[in-house]
C-alpha positions in Angstrom: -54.1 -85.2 7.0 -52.7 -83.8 3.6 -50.8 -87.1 1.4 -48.2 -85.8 -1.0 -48.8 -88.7 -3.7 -47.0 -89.2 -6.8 -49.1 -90.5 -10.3 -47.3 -92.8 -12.4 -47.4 -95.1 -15.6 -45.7 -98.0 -16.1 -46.7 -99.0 -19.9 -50.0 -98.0 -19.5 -50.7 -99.7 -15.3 -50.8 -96.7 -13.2 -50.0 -96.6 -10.0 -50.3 -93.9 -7.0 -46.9 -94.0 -5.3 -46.5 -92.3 -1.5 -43.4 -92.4 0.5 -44.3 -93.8 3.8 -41.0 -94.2 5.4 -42.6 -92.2 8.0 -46.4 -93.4 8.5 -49.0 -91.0 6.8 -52.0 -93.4 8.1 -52.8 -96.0 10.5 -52.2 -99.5 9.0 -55.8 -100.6 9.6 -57.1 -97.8 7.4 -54.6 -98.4 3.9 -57.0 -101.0 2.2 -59.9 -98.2 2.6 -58.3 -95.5 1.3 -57.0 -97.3 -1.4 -60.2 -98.4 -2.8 -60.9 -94.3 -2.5 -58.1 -92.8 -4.3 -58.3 -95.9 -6.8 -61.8 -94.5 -8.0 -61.8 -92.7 -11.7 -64.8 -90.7 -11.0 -64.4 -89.7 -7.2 -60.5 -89.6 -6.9 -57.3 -89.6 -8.7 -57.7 -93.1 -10.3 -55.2 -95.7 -10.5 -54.7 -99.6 -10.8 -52.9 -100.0 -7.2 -51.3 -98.1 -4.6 -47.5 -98.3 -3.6 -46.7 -97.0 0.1 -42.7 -96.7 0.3 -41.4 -98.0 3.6 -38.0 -98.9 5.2 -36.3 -101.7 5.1 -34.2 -104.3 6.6 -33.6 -106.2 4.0 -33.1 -103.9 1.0 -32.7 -100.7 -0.3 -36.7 -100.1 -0.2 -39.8 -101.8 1.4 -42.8 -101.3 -0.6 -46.7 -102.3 0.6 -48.5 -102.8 -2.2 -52.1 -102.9 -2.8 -54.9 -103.4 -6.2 -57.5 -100.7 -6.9 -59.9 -102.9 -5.1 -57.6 -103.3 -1.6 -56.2 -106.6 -2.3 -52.8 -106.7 -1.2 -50.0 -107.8 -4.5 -47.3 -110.4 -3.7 -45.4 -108.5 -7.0 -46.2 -106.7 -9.8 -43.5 -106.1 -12.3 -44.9 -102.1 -13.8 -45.0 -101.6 -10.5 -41.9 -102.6 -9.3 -40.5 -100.2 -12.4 -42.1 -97.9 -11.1 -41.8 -97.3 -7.7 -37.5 -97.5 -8.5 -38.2 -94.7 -10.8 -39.4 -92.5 -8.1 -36.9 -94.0 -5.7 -34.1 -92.5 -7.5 -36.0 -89.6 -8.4 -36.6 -88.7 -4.7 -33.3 -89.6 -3.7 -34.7 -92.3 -1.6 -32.4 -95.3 -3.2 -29.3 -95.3 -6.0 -30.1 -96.5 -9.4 -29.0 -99.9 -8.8 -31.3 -101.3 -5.8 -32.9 -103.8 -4.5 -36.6 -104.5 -3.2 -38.3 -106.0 -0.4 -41.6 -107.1 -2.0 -44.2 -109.9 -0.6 -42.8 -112.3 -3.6 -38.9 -111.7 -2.2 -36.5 -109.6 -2.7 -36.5 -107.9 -6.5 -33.4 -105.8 -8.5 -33.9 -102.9 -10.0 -31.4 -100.7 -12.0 -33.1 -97.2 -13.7 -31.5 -95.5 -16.6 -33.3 -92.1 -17.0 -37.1 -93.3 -17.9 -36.2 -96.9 -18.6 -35.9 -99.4 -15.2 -35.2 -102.8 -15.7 -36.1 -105.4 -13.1 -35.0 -108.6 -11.9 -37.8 -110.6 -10.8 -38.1 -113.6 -8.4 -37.4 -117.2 -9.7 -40.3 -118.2 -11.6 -42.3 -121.3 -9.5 -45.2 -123.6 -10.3 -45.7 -124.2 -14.0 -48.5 -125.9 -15.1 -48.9 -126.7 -18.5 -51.7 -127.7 -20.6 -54.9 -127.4 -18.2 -58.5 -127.7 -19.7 -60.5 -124.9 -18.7 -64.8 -125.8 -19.7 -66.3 -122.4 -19.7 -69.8 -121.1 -21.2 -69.4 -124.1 -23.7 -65.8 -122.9 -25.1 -62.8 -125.3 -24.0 -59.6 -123.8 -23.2 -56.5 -125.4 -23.3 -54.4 -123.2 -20.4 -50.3 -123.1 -19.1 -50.0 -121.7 -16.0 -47.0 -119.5 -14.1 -46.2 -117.9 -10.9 -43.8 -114.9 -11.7 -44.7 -113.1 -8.2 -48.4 -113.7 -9.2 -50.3 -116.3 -10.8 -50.9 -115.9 -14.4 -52.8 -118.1 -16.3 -51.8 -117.8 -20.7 -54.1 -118.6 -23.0 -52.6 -118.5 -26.8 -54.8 -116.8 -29.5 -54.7 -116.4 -33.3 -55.3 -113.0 -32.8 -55.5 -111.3 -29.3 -57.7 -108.3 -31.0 -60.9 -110.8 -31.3 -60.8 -112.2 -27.7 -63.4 -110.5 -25.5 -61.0 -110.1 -22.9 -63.0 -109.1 -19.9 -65.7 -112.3 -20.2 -63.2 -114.5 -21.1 -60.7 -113.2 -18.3 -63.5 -112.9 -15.6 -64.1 -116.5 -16.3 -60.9 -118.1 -16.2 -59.6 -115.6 -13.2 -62.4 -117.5 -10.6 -62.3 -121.1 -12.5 -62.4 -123.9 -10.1 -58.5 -124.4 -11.3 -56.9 -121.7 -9.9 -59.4 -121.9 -6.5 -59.1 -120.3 -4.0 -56.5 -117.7 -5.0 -57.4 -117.5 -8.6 -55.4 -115.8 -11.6 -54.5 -113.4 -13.4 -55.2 -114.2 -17.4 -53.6 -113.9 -20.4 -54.2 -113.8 -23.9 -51.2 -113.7 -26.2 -50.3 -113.8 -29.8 -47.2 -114.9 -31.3 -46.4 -112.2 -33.5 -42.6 -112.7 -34.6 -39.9 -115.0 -33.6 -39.1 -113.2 -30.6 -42.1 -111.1 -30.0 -46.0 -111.7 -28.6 -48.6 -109.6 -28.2 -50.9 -109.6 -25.3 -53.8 -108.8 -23.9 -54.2 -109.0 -19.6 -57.1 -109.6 -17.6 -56.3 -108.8 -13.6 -56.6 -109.7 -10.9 -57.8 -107.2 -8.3 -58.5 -104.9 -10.6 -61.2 -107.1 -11.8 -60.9 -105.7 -16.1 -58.8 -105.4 -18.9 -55.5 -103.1 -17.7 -53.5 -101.6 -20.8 -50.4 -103.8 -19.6 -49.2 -106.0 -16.6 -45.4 -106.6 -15.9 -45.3 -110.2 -14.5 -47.8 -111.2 -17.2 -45.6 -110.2 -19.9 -43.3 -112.0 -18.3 -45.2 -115.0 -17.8 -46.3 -114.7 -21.1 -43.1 -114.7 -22.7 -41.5 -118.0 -20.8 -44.7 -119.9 -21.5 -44.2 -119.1 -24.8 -40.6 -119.7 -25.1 -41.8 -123.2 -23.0 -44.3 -124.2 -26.1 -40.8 -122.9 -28.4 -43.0 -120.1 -29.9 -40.1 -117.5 -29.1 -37.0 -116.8 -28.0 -35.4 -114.7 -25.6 -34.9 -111.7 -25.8 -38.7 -111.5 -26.3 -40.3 -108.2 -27.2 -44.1 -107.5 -26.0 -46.4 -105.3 -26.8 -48.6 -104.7 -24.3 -52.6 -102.9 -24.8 -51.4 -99.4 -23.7 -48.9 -99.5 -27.1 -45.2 -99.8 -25.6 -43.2 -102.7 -25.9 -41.6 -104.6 -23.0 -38.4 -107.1 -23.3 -38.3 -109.7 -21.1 -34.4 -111.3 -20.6 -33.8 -114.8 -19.3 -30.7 -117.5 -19.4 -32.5 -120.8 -20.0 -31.0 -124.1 -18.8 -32.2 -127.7 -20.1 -35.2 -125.4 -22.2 -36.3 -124.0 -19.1 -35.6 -120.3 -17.2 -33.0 -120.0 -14.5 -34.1 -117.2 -12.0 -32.4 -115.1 -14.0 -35.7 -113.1 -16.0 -35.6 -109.6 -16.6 -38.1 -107.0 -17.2 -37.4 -103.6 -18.9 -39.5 -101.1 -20.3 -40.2 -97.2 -19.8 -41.8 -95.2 -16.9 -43.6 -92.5 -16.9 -44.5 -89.7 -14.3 -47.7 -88.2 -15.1 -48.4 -85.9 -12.2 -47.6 -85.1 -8.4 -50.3 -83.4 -5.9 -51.3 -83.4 -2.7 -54.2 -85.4 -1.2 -56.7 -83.5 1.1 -60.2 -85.2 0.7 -60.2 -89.3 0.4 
């Protein structure tokens, strides 16, 4: 069967997006043929896949999966994303909600830009000594619809970013889920810049959406920043994360906004 797919960029984490409010494939056969169409070389390439379903419970459904078949609870690009294409395709209005593994997420696009309201942050852990190849790290820890694991840096540009991450991402301490990682650098007095090994994709992604935003509460935690924070992310734009703290520490109230991108649309006939 022929899959109309569309490509699209969320600061640099791409993301193959197919509307499957009507079913395109049997369920058993999505983690497959996302690990296909994921591939650089083979296929189009992407860091996850977003099927669009119906919901009960909001505007949109959306079944996420990493390049690798892993499903996502959240991922905040993503979520900016698929709302992009949701208006675009006259799917959902520009203010909408979304049913995601993590909860139920807000969205509001304005032209390129969508800003997202995530899921209350949950499980902080701060200060966690990480032993690894002889180098101790001294870790915070943050579920913003994925774990996320922030390690502070002098200057992101010198960390090797895939050893490093690889190592922390399966440490005993985040067992048996494991994390995302982190690397940021305090840069201003409301702006980091950071560096993201992830999860399922397993390497260095040129920007993650729920890392930026763990990485800008942890830091505002450590009072390193304040909100708004700005972020620049590996791929080059910069993303603001919004939040209404309470006793120094976030409300559910944290936003994430940045630009979209749509790089290409096409139809899938070989995967």
């Amino acid at each position: 069967m022929a899959i109309q797919f569309t490509k699209m960029s969320g600061s640099g984490n791409d993301f193959i997006i197919i509307d499957n409010r009507v079913p395109v494939m049997d369920e058993g056969k999505k983690r497959d043929f996302v690990r296909r169409v994921c591939d650089r070389k083979m296929s189009i390439g992407a860091d996850g896949v977003i099927f669009v379903e119906n919901s009960d419970q909001a505007d949109i459904k959306w079944d996420f999966y990493n390049e690798d078949g892993s499903s996502a609870e959240m991922c905040g690009n993503g979520g900016r994303c698929v709302a992009r294409y949701a208006v675009e395709k006259n799917i959902a209005p520009a203010k909408m909600t979304l049913e995601t593994l993590a909860g139920i997420v807000g969205a509001e696009v304005n032209g390129t830009t969508v800003r997202v309201k995530l899921t209350a942050p949950q499980n902080l852990r701060q200060d966690i000594a990480v032993a690894l190849n002889g180098t101790q790290y001294q870790v915070d820890s943050l579920n913003t619809g994925v774990p996320h694991a922030i390690v502070y840096s002098d200057n992101v540009e010198s960390v090797n970013v895939r050893e490093a991450g690889h190592g922390i991402r399966f440490h005993d301490a985040f067992a048996p889920a494991g994390t995302n990682v982190d690397f940021v650098e305090k840069v201003g007095a409301q702006a980091l810049k950071i560096r993201t090994y992830e999860r399922g994709v397993e390497d260095e992604t040129l920007a993650c959406g729920t890392g930026v935003v763990a990485s800008a509460l942890l830091s505002f935690y450590k009072k390193m920043v304040l909100p708004p924070v700005e972020v620049e992310t590996r791929g080059g734009d910069i993303l603001k994360v919004d939040f209404e703290a309470t006793n120094g520490k976030a409300d559910s109230g944290v936003y994430l906004e940045g630009p979209t991108r749509i790089a290409f649309e096409g139809t899938l006939v070989e995967y």
